[in-house]
Each structure stands twice: as structure tokens, then as C-alpha cells.
C-alpha distance (Angstrom), angle and dihedral (degrees) to the residues before:
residue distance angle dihedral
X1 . . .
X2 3.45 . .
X3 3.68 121.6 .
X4 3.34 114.9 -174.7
X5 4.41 125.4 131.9
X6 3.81 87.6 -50.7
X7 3.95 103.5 54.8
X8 3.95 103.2 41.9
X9 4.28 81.1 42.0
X10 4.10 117.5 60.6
X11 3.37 104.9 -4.2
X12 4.26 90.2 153.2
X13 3.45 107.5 11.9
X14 4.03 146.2 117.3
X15 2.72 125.7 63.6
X16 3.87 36.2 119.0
X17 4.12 108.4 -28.8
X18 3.83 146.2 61.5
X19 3.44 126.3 -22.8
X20 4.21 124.4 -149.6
X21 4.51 95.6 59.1
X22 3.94 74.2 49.8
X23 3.72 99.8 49.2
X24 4.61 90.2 35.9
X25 4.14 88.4 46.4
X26 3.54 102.4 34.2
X27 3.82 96.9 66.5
X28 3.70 100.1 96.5
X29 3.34 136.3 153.6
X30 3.74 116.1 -106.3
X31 3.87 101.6 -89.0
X32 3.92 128.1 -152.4
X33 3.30 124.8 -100.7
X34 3.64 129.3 -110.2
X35 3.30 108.2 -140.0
X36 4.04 143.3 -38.1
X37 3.63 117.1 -20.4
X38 3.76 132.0 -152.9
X39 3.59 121.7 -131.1
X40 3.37 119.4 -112.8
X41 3.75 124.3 -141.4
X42 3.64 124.5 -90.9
X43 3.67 114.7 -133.9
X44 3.62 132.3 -125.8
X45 4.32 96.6 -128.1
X46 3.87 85.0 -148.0
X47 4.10 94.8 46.9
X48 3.52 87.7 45.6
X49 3.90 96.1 55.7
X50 4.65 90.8 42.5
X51 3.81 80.0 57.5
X52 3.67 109.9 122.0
X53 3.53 99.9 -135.7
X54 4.00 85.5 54.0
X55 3.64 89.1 63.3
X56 3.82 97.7 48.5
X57 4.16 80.4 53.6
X58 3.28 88.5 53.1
X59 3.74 98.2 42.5
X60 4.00 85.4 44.4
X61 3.79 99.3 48.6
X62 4.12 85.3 50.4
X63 3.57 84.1 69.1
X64 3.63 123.6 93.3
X65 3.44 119.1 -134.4
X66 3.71 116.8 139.5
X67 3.89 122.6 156.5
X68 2.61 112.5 -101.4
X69 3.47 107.9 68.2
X70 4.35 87.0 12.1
X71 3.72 98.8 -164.3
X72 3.75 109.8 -172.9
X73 3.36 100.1 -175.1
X74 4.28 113.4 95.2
X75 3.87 73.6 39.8
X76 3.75 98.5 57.8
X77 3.78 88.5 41.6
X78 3.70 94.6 55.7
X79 3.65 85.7 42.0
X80 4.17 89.2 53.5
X81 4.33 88.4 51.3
X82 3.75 89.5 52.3
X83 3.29 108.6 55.0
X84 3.88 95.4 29.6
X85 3.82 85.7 66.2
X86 3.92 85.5 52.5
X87 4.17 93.9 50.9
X88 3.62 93.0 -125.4
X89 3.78 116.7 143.0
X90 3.73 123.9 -127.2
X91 3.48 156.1 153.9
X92 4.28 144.6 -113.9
X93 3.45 113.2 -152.7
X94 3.81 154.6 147.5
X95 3.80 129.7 88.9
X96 3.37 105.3 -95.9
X97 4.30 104.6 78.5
X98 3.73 85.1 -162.5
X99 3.85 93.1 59.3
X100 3.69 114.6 27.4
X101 3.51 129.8 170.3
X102 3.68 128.4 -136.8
X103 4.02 133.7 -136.7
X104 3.60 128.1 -175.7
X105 3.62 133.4 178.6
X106 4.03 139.7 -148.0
X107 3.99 107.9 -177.1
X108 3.96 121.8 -135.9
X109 3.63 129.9 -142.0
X110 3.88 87.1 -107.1
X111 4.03 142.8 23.6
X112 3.85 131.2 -94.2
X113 3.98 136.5 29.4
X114 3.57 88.8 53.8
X115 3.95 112.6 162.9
X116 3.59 127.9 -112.5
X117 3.69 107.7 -153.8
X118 3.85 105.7 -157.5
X119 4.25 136.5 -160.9
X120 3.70 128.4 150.1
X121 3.75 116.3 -139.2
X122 3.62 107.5 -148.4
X123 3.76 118.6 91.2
X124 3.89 129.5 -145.8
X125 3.96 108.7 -101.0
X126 4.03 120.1 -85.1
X127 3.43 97.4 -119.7
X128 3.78 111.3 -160.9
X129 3.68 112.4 15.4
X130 4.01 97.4 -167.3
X131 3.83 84.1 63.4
X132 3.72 96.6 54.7
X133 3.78 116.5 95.9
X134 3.37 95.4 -139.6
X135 4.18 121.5 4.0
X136 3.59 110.4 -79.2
X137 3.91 96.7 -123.0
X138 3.83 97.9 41.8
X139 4.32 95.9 90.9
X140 3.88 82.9 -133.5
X141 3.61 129.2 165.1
X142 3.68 118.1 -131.5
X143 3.87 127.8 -94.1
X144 3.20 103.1 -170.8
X145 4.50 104.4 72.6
X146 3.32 130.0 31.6
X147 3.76 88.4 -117.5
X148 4.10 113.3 100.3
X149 3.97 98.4 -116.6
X150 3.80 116.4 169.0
X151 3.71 110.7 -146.1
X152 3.68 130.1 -141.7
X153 3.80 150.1 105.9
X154 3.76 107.8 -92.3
X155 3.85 93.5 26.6
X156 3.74 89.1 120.5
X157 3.79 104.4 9.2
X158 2.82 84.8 71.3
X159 4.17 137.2 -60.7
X160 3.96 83.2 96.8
X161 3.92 94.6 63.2
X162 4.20 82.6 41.0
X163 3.56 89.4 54.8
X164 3.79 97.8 41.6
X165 3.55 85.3 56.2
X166 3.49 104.7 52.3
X167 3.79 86.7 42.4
X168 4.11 93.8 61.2
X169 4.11 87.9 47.5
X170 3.79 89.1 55.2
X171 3.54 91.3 47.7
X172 3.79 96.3 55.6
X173 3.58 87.5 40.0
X174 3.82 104.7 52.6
X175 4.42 83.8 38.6
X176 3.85 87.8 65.8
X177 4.16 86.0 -125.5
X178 3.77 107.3 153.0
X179 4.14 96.6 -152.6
X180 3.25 112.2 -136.2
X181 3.59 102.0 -117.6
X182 4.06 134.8 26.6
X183 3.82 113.6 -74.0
X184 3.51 124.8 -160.5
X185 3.96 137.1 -154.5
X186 3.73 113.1 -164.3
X187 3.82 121.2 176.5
X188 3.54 111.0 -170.9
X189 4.20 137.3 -170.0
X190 3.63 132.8 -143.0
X191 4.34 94.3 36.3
X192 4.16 87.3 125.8
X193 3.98 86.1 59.7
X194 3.81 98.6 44.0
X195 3.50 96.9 -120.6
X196 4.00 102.2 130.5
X197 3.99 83.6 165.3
X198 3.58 81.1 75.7
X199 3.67 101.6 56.4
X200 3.81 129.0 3.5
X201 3.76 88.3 9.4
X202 4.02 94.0 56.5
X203 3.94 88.2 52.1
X204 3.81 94.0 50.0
X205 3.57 86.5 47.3
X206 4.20 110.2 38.6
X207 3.79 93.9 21.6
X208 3.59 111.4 27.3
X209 3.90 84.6 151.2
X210 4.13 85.2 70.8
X211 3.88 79.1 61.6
X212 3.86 103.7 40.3
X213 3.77 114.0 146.1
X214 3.79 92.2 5.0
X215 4.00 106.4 134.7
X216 4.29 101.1 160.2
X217 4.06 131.1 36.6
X218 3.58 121.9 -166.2
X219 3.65 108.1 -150.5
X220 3.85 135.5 146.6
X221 3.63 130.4 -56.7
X222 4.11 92.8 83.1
X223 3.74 102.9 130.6
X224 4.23 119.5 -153.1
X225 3.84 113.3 -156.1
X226 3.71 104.0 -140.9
X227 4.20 118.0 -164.4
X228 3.52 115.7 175.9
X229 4.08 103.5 -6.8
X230 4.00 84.3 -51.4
X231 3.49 134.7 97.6
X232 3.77 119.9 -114.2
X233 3.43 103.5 173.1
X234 3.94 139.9 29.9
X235 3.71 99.2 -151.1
X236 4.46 112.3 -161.0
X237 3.42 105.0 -156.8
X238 3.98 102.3 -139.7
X239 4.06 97.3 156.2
X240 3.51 139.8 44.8
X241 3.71 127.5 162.8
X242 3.80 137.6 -108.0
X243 3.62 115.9 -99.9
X244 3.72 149.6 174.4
X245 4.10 130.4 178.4
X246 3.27 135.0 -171.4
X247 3.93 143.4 161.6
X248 3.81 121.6 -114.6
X249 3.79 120.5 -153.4
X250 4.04 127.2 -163.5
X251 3.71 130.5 169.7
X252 3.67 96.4 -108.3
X253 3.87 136.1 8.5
X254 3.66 103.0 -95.1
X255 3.84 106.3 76.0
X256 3.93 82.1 44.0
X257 3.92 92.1 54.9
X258 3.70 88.3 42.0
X259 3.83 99.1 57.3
X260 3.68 90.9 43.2
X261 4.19 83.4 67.5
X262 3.73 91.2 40.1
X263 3.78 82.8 53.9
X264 3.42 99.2 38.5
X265 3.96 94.6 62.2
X266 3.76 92.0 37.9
X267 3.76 91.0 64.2
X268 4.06 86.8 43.0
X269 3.91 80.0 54.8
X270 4.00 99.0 53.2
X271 4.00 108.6 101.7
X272 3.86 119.3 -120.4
X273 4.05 112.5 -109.8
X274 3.87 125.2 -172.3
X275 3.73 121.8 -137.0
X276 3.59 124.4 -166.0
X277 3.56 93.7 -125.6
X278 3.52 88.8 50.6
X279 4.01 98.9 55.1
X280 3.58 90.7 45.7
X281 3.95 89.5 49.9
X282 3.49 95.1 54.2
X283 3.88 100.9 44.6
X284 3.79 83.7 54.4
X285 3.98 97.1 57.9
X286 3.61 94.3 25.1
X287 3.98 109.6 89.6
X288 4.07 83.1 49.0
X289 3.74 85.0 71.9
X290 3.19 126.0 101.2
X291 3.66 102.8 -163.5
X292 3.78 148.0 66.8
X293 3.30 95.6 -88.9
X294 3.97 93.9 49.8
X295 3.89 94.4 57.6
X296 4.31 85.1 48.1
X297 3.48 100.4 56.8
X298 3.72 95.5 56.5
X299 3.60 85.8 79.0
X300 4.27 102.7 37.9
X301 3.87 88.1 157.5
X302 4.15 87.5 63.8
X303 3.89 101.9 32.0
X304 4.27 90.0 47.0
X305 3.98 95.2 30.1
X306 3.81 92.0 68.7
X307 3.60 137.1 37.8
X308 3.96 92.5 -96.2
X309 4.39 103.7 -174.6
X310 3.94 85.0 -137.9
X311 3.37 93.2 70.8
X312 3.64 99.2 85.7
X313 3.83 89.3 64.5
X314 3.94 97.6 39.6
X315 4.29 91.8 137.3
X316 4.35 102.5 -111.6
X317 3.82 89.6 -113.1
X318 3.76 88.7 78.1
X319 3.67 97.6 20.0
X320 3.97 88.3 60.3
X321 4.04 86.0 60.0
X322 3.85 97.0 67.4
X323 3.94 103.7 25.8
X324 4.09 136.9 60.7
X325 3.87 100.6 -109.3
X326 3.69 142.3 -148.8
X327 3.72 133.0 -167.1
X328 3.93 127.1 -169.0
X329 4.05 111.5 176.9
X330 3.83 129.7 -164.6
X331 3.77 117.8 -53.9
X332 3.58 109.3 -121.7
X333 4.10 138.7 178.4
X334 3.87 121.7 -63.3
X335 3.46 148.9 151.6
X336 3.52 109.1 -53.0
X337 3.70 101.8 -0.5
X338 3.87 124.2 -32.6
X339 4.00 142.5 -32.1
X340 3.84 139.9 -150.9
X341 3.51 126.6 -176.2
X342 3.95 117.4 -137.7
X343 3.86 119.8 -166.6
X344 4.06 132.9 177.4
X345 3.39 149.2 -159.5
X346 3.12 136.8 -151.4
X347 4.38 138.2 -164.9
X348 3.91 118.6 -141.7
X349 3.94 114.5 -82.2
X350 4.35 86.2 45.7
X351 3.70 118.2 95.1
X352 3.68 122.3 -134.0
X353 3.91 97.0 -154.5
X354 3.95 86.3 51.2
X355 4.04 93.1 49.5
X356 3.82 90.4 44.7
X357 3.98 92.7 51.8
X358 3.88 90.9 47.7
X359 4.09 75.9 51.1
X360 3.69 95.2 50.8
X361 3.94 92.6 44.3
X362 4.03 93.1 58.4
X363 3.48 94.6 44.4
X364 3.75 91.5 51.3
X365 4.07 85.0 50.2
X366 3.95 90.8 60.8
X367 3.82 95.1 36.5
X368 3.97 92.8 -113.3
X369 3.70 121.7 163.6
X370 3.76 114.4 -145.5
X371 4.15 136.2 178.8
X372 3.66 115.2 -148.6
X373 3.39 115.7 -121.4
X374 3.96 111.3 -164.0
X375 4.29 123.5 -30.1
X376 3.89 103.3 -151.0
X377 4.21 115.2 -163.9
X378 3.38 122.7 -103.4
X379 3.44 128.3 -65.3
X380 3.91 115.3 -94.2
X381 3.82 131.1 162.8
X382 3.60 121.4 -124.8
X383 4.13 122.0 -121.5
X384 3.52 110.1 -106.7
X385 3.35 94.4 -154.0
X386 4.25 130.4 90.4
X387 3.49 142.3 73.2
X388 3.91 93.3 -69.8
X389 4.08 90.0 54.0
X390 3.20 95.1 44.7
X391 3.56 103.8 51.5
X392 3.73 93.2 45.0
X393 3.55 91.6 51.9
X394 3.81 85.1 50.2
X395 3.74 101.9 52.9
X396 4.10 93.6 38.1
X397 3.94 87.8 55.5
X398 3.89 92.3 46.2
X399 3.86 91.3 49.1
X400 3.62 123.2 121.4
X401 3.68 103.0 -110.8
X402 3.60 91.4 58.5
X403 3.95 94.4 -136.3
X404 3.67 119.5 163.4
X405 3.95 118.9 -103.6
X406 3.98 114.8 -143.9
X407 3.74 126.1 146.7
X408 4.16 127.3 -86.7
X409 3.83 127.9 -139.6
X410 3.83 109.6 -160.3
X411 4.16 98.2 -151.2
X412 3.89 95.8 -168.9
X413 3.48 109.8 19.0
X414 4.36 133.9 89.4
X415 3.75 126.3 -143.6
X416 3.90 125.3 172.8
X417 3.35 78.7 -109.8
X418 3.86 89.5 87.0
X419 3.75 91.1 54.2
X420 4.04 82.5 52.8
X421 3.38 101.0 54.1
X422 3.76 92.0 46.6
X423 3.99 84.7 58.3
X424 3.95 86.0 52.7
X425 3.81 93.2 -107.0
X426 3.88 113.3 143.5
X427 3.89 102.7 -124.5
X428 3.60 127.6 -175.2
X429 3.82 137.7 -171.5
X430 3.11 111.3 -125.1
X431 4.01 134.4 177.6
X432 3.71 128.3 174.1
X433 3.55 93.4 -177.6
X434 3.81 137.1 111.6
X435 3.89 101.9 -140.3
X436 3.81 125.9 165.6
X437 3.71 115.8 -131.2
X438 4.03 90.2 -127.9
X439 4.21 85.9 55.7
X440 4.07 89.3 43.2
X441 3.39 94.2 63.0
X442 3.58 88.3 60.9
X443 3.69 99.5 70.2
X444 3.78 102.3 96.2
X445 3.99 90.8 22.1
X446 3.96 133.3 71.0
X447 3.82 122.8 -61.5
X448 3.71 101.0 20.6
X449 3.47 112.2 -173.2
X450 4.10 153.5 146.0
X451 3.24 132.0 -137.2
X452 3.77 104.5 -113.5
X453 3.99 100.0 -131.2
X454 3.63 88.1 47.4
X455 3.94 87.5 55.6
X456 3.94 96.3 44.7
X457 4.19 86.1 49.5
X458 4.01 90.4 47.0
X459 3.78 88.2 44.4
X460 4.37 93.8 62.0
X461 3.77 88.6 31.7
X462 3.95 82.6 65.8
X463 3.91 88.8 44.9
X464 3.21 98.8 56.6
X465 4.06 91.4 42.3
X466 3.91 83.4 60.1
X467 3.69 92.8 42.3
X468 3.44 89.1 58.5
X469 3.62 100.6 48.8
X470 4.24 84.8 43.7
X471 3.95 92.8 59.1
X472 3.56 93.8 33.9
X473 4.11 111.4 117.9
């Protein structure tokens, strides 16, 4: 198992978020409906790519802004034309003139719970271009199916959600509909590096007047369960854990191999702990299951209450869920000897800066150099309560594809929406989009893409979320 910046990132995400929980959990059986469904439109292809908010993806993806270096500024510029054209007031700021961050503003009728409306516009770096279908800054559509997929790094981590964003602002804008509270676009640099002091962080903490009144973000993380080119599930993301990473180095390959053992048995030794986020998580995904260990986890109070044999083999993507984790991978060549990177996890009620000192203190024991990666805050749940959860709950359970709403915990992924929480924001992950799992694992790899339909239908499933949080009382 390698874990290098891709595995302790979006393991879960995107609909906008991280990739392998999405790719273990998302292998369901096909599960029976509920009840009645309403159809949902079929899309002309060639309506679907004269949309306007097709174009701005297209325009968006054309610009390059892989981390590193993360320039933000064609980005911001494009940004600027957009929502000048709409007559809605904002703001370029930060102060770093290669990487600035942009604010706009609708005003309400009245003060407080405004909405921040988050996306980061740096992408993760294209890795081999010869791979790539079509180049991963061109805004091309695909050549190679007969299905019209739009190629391009960011176009679901996460220029979509950007675009689907701007797109629901215009909308109330060019309606005349005065929401009734503030809402707020932010879109932010320097996410792919974790450094929200860079972007959303720096407003909260320099301009907190850009953010005045604003009490919930929706920003990525929101995971869709898709079965059979439908969506089954609108999964909130309301929980993610603690985590830090970093990459340990040794002379030679034996101390590495050894404290991947040592490791090994202290994550066997870590005690299993039930959240209430978590229970509620996983008797919202588990009937779609089809195994054992779907049908257990209805019941978490029985399978982790006793001393159930099966435990031992419970698969990590739901044994991560109700346990502090750690993860060694394979010592491999590097300067001066060998490396191994170590990540972990860690539940609400554990501390991260605790974990990492009890780190520190057995590396120091074994003489082992390390360089620390990324140190995450600790894990917090997000009220679901509010305006902002309310009417997203609202407008997801009124859509059109009848799919049941329930609440996501991301086990092994990071967000800004972890720095958020720690703030006291409420955050939510939140995803509009219908995304296969076999085109979310693409996100950080080669040939990212969406399938353009898919995007236009995520794109007015996200106006009418903010529609409904706009009218609401």
C-alpha cells in the first residue's frame, strides 16, 4: 500500500473528494428500490456541451494551475469577468500576488447565517502527459467513446464544484431573487498542498470582514453513490478524521522493515470506538453492500459491543471508521539510503499533536530521521443543524432521482473543511454531481474527466440547492 500525497488525501471524495474508501465501498450490489421514482431527463449531448456553464469548464480547465507552483492568477481573472457580467461585488486578495484568493458577495434581506460557498483552484499535478488521452489543460472532449467526456485536471477535483457554484449565483442574480441571507463565493489557492493558511484560512484570519455573518460553507467532500448510471445516495460529508503523514528515512532497509512490524501490531493494538456520526454513516451505506461485512455494520452496537471472532478480518475501509489508525508502506530507495512514508488517523476525542509526539518519541528510540509531511487539526463533527443543512437536505430529498440523503464520514481523507470546523464554522460536503466510481478514481490520476451531461445535471442540481436555501424563511 502505498501512501504517499494521494492515499492520506481523497480517499472518498468527488463527487468532489478521495478516491480508494470510494472505489472499496462503492462496489455494491444493485439494491432495490424503495419506492416510485421520477424520471430524470435525458439530455441532448449537443445541448449539454452549448450550455454556458460547459464553456466556463472549458475555459476553466484551459487554465493551468497545478500545485505545485498553484498560480491563481488567469484563474482569478476569469473569475473577475464572470461575475462582473453578473453585477455582483467582490474582492482579490491575499499576500501572495502570485496566488490570490477571491471573495464575492450577494446581500440578503437580513444579517447572519449567510453561506460561504467554497472551491480551491489549484489542481493536483498531471503526472504523465503521454498517458493522458487528451492534454490535461486543453478543455478537450474525448475521442476515444461515444460518450461526451470533457477532459482535464481539475474537472472533478474540483473546477466542476467552482463552476457549479458560480453558476447558482448567476442564476439568483440574473432571476432578480434577493436571497434571504448573505452568500458568499470564495475561490481559494494552495488546497492541493494543505496549506488552508494560504487561502480560506488567510481570509478568516486578515479579513474576517470578507466573511462577516457567514456561519456554514459547502465545500467538497460530499460523496454521491452511483448504481447503474443513477444516483442512489446523496452522501453529506459531516466528518473526517485527524491526520498527520510524514516520510521516514534510514540508511538501509532494515530499521524501515522493522518499524513497519512495530507499527503494524500497534495499530492491531488501538481499541475500536463508536461515534455517532459513524453509526449513522454506516447504516446509511450499509444495505447497498453486498457483503458480510455490509449486513454487520447495520448493527455496530452488536458487532463492536462483543468480542465478535470476525473482527480480525473486518477489511480497513470500515475498520478505519471506528479505530485510531496507522499506516507504514514499503520502504523503497532514496537519497542516502531508504524511505517509508507513515500516515495516521485519528477519530474525534484523540489528539493529533499527542499521536504525533508518541510518533516522534519511537522514532527517536531507533535513531530514525523523518520529514513531516502535513499535520491536519483534530477531528470534529460538524452540526447538522441550520439554515444551510436544512435546506440542502431539503432540495437533495426533493430531487428527481429520488435517492436517499444520509450523512458521509470520509475516514482517510482532508478537506479545509477540517480547518473550518476547528474555527467553529459548520462545514458540509457537498456534491451535486453524478460521478462513477471508475471516473472518481481519476481525480488525482491521468485522464481525469466528466461526462459532460452528468456535469450540466450536477450544475442545476446545485441551483436549485441554493434556491432553496435563498427562499428559505
Amino acid at each position: 500500500m502505498s501512501l504517499g500525497r494521494d492515499a492520506r488525501r481523497r480517499l472518498a471524495l468527488y463527487g468532489g473528494a478521495a478516491v480508494v474508501a470510494a472505489l472499496v465501498l462503492v462496489l455494491p450490489r444493485l439494491v432495490t428500490r424503495l419506492g416510485p421514482r421520477t424520471k430524470v431527463k435525458v439530455f441532448d449531448y449537443e445541448a449539454a456541451e452549448r450550455h454556458e456553464a460547459s464553456r466556463v469548464l472549458v475555459e476553466y480547465l484551459r487554465i493551468d494551475t497545478q500545485n505545485p507552483p498553484g498560480r491563481t492568477v488567469e484563474a482569478v481573472e476569469m473569475w473577475k469577468r464572470l461575475f462582473d457580467c453578473e453585477g455582483i461585488p467582490y474582492e482579490v486578495v491575499g499576500d501572495d500576488p502570485e496566488r490570490p484568493i477571491f471573495v464575492a458577495r450577494m446581500r440578503g434581506r437580513q444579517p447572519g447565517e449567510a453561506l460561504c460557498l467554497l472551491h480551491h483552484m489549484d489542481v493536483y499535478a498531471p503526472g504523465d502527459l503521454a498517458k493522458w488521452h487528451q492534454p490535461p489543460f486543453a478543455g478537450r472532449m474525448g475521442e476515444r467513446e461515444d460518450r461526451p467526456y470533457l477532459y482535464g485536471r481539475g474537472a472533478i477535483d474540483m473546477k466542476n464544484i467552482g463552476v457549479a457554484n458560480w453558476w447558482a449565483m448567476a442564476q439568483l442574480a440574473r432571476s432578480g431573487v434577493v436571497p434571504s441571507r448573505d452568500v458568499v463565493f470564495v475561490a481559494e489557492p494552495e488546497e492541493e498542498s494543505i496549506r488552508p493558511e494560504r487561502g480560506i484560512g488567510w481570509v478568516v484570519e486578515n479579513r474576517p470582514d470578507l466573511l462577516e455573518g457567514v456561519t456554514d460553507f459547502f465545500n467538497e467532500g460530499g460523496v454521491n453513490e452511483v448504481i447503474a448510471s443513477e444516483i442512489e445516495r446523496f452522501g453529506v460529508e459531516v466528518l473526517q478524521k485527524g491526520t498527520w503523514g510524514m516520510t521516514v528515512t534510514a540508511p538501509s532497509k532494515e530499521p524501515l522493515e522493522e518499524l513497519k512490524a512495530f507499527l503494524a501490531e500497534r495499530d492491531r493494538e488501538l481499541p475500536f470506538r463508536l461515534i455517532p456520526e459513524v453509526v449513522e454513516f454506516l447504516r446509511f451505506i450499509g444495505p447497498s453492500r453486498g457483503d458480510m461485512w455490509g449486513r454487520l455494520v447495520l448493527y455496530p452496537e452488536r458487532l463492536f459491543g462483543t468480542n465478535d471472532p470476525r473482527l480480525p478480518t473486518m477489511p480497513d475501509v470500515y475498520r478505519s471508521l471506528v479505530k485510531d489508525s496507522l499506516y507504514c508502506g514499503e520502504p523503497k530507495p532514496a537519497e542516502g539510503g531508504f524511505a517509508v512514508d507513515v500516515v495516521a488517523t485519528y477519530l474525534p476525542g484523540s489528539s493529533v499533536a499527542d499521536g504525533l509526539s508518541v510518533m516522534e518519541g519511537w522514532l527517536k528510540e531507533r535513531g530514525l530521521s523523518r520529514r513531516l509531511r502535513f499535520v491536519s487539526k483534530d477531528s470534529r463533527p460538524t452540526p447538522r443543524q441550520g439554515r444551510a443543512w436544512e435546506a440542502l437536505t431539503r432540495a437533495l430529498e426533493l430531487d428527481p432521482t429520488g435517492a436517499q440523503v444520509g450523512t458521509y464520514v470520509l475516514s482517510g481523507s482532508y478537506t479545509n473543511s477540517s480547518w473550518l470546523r476547528d474555527r467553529g464554522y459548520r462545514a458540509y460536503g457537498v456534491s451535486a454531481f453524478n460521478i462513477n466510481i471508475y471516473d472518481a478514481a481519476k481525480a488525482h490520476t491521468v485522464n481525469e474527466r466528466i461526462l459532460l451531461p452528468d456535469f450540466v445535471d450536477g450544475v442545476e442540481r446545485m441551483d436549485r440547492i441554493l434556491r432553496e436555501w435563498a427562499t428559505a424563511p
